[in-house]
GURO-693525 format. One record per residue (C-alpha): x, y, z; residue number from 0; residue in three letters. Coordinates in Angstrom, 2 decimals. Layout:
REM residues N
> px_py_pz_k_r
> X_Y_Z_NUM_ALA;
...
END
This chain:
REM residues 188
> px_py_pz_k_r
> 16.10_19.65_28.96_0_UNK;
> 12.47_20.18_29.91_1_UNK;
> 13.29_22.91_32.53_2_UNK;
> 15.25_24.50_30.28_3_UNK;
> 12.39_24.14_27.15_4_UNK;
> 9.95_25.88_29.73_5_UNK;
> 12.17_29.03_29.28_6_UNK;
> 11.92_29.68_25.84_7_UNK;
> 9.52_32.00_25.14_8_UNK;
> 7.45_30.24_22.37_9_UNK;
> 4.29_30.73_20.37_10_UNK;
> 0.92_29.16_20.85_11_UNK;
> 0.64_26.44_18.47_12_UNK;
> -2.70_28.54_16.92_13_UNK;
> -0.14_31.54_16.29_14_UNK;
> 2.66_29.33_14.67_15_UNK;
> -0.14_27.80_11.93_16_UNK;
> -1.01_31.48_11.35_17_UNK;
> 2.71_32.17_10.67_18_UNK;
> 3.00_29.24_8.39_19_UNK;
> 0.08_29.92_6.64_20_UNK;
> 0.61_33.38_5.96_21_UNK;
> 4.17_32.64_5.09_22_UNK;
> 2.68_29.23_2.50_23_UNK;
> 0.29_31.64_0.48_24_UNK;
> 3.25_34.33_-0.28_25_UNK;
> 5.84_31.76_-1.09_26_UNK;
> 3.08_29.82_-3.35_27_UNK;
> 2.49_33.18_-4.69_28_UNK;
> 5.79_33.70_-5.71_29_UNK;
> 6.34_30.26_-7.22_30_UNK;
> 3.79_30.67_-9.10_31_UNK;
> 4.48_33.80_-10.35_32_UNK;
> 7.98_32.62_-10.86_33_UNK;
> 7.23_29.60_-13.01_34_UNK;
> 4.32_31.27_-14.98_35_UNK;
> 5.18_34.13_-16.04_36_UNK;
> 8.93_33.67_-15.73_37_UNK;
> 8.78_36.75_-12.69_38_UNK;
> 12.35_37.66_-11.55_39_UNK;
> 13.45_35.77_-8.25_40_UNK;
> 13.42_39.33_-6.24_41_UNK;
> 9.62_38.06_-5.39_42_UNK;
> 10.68_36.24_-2.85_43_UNK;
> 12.51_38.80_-1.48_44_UNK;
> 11.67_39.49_2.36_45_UNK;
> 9.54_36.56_2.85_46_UNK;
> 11.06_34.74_5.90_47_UNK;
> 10.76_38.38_7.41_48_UNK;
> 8.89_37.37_10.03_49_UNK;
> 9.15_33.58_10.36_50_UNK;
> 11.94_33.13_12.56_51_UNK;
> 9.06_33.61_15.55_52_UNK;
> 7.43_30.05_14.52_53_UNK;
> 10.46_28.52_15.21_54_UNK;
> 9.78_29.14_18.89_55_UNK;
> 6.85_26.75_19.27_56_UNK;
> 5.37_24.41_23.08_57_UNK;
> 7.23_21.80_23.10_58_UNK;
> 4.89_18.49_24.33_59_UNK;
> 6.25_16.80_27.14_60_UNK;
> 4.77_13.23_25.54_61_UNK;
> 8.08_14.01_22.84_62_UNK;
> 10.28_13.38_26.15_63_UNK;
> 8.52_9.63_26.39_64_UNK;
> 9.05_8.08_23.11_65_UNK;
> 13.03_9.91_22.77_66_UNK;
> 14.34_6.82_24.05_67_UNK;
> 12.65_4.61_21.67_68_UNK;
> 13.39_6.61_18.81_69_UNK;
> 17.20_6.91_19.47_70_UNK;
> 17.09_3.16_19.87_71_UNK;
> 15.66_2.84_16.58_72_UNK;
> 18.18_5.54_14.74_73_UNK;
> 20.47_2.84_13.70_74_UNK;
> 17.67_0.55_11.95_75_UNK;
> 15.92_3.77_10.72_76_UNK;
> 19.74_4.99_9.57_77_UNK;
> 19.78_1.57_7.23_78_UNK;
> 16.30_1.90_6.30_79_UNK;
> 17.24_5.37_4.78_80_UNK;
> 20.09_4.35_3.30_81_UNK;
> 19.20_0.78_1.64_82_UNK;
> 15.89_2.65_0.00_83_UNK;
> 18.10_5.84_-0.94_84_UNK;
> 20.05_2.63_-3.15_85_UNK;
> 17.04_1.53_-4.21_86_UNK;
> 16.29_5.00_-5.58_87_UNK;
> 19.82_5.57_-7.32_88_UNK;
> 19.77_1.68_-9.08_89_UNK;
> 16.13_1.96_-10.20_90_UNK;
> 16.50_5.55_-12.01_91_UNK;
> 20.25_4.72_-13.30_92_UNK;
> 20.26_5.17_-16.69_93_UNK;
> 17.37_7.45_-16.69_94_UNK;
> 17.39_11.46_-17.55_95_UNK;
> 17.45_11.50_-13.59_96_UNK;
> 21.07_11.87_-12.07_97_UNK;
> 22.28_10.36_-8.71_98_UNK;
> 24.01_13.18_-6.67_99_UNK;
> 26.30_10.97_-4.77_100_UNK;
> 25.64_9.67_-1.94_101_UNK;
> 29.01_7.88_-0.09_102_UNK;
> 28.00_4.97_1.86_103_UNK;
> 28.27_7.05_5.23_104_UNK;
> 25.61_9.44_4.31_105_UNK;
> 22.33_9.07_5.74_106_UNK;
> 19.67_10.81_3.67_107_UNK;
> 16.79_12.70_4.21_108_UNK;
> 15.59_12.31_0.98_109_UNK;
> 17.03_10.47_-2.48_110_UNK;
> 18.38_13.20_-4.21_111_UNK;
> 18.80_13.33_-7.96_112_UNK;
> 19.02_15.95_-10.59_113_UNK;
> 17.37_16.23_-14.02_114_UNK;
> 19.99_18.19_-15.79_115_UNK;
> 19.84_21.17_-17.82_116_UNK;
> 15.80_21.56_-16.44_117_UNK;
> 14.11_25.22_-16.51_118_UNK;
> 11.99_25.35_-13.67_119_UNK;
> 9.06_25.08_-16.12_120_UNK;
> 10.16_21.95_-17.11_121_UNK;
> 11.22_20.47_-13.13_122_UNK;
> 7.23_21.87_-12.36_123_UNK;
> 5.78_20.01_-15.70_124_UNK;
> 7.72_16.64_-14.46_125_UNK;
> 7.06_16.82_-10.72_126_UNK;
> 3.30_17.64_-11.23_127_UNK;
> 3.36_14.02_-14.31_128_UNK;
> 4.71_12.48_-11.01_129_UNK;
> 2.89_13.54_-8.49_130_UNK;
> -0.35_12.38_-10.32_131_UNK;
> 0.74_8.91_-10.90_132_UNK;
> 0.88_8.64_-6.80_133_UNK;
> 4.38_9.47_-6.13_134_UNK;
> 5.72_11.66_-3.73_135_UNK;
> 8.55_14.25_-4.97_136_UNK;
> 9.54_17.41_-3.44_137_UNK;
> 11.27_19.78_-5.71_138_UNK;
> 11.51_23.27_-4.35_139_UNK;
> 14.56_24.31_-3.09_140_UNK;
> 14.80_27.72_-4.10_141_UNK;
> 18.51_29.42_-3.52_142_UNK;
> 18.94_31.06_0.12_143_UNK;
> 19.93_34.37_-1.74_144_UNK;
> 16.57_34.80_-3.25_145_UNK;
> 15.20_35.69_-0.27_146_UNK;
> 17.19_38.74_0.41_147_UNK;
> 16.77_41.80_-1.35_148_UNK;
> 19.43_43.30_-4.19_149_UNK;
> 21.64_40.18_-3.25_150_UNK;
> 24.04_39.15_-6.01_151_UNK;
> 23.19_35.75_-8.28_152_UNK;
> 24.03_32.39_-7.16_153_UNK;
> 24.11_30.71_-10.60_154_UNK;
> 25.42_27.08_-9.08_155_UNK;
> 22.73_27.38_-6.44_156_UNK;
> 20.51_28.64_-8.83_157_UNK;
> 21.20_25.65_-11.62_158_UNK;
> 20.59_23.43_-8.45_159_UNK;
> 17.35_24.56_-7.85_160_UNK;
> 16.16_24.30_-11.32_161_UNK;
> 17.42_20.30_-11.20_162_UNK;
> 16.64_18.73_-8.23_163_UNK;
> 13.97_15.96_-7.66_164_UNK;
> 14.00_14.41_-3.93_165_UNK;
> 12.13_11.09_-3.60_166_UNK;
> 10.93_9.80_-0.15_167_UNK;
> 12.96_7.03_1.68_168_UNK;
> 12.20_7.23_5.23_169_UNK;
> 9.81_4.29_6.98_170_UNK;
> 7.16_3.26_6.09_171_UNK;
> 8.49_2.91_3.03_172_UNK;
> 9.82_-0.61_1.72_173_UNK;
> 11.39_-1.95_-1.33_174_UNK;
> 8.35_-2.91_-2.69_175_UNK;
> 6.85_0.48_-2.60_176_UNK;
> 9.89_2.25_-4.36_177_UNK;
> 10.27_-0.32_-6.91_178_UNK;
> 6.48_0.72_-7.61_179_UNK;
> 7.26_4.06_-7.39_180_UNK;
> 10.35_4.10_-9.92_181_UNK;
> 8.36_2.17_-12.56_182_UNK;
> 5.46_5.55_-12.22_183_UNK;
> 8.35_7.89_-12.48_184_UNK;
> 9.80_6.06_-15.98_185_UNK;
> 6.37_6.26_-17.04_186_UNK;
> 5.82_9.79_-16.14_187_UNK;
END
């Protein structure tokens, strides 16, 4: 795998930040825009124009080292995910939040939930309540068709976007923390 890495023509590391950053500014731009003054999604048209190139990045050898490790600790981290992504679901049950559905196979990035019938005024006014009592949420998941020009609407994909509230589940975090965490989010 490391022979074959060294083939891939990839970016220096100072380019790929450049990329990013250029790429951050326009798409904060847009969100901005879009959640301000209620701007039409075409603003995001075009944007990932030239991003693909970041994707082709050095690859450290040092990542080779620790692989083993880390697969070794997939199955804890697996449980880890998944016993904190229940912790998520039974602490906002009953709340204006709404579990996606998880199945007991799934092993998730994030919790996942959905505040139903939001605006994306209103899923920007309750992420930023959260994020200032200490909690981390991610929230912007704009539709894929957004970023291509004249494309038709997605309104499922688009009602999606407006709802959905991701909560962090991955180590370090414990039981403890996300117990904390739910009782800021009530309170938010």
């Amino acid at each position: 795998v490391k022979r074959e890495l060294r083939t891939v023509p990839s970016k220096s590391e100072a380019d790929v930040k450049e990329i990013e950053r250029s790429f951050r500014s326009r798409f904060d731009s847009a969100r901005d825009k879009l959640v301000s003054t209620k701007s039409r999604p075409e603003i995001f048209a075009g944007l990932l124009q030239d991003y693909g190139v970041s994707l082709y990045r050095e690859t450290q050898a040092s990542v080779f080292d620790v692989l083993p490790e880390q697969i070794e600790m997939y199955g804890q981290h697996m449980q880890v995910r998944r016993d904190n992504a229940r912790n998520w679901q039974v602490g906002l049950a009953g709340s204006e939040f709404k579990d996606i559905g998880f199945r007991d196979g799934d092993v998730p990035w994030r919790y996942a939930c959905r505040l139903e019938g939001a605006s994306l005024q209103k899923q920007h006014d309750v992420a930023e309540a959260i994020r200032q009592r200490g909690v981390h949420v991610s929230n912007w998941y704009i539709p894929a068709n957004w970023y291509i020009a004249n494309h038709p609407r997605m309104e499922g994909a688009e009602k999606f976007a407006r709802e959905i509230f991701q909560f962090w589940v991955e180590p370090p975090a414990t039981k403890t923390q996300i117990s904390e965490d739910i009782t800021q989010v009530h309170e938010a």
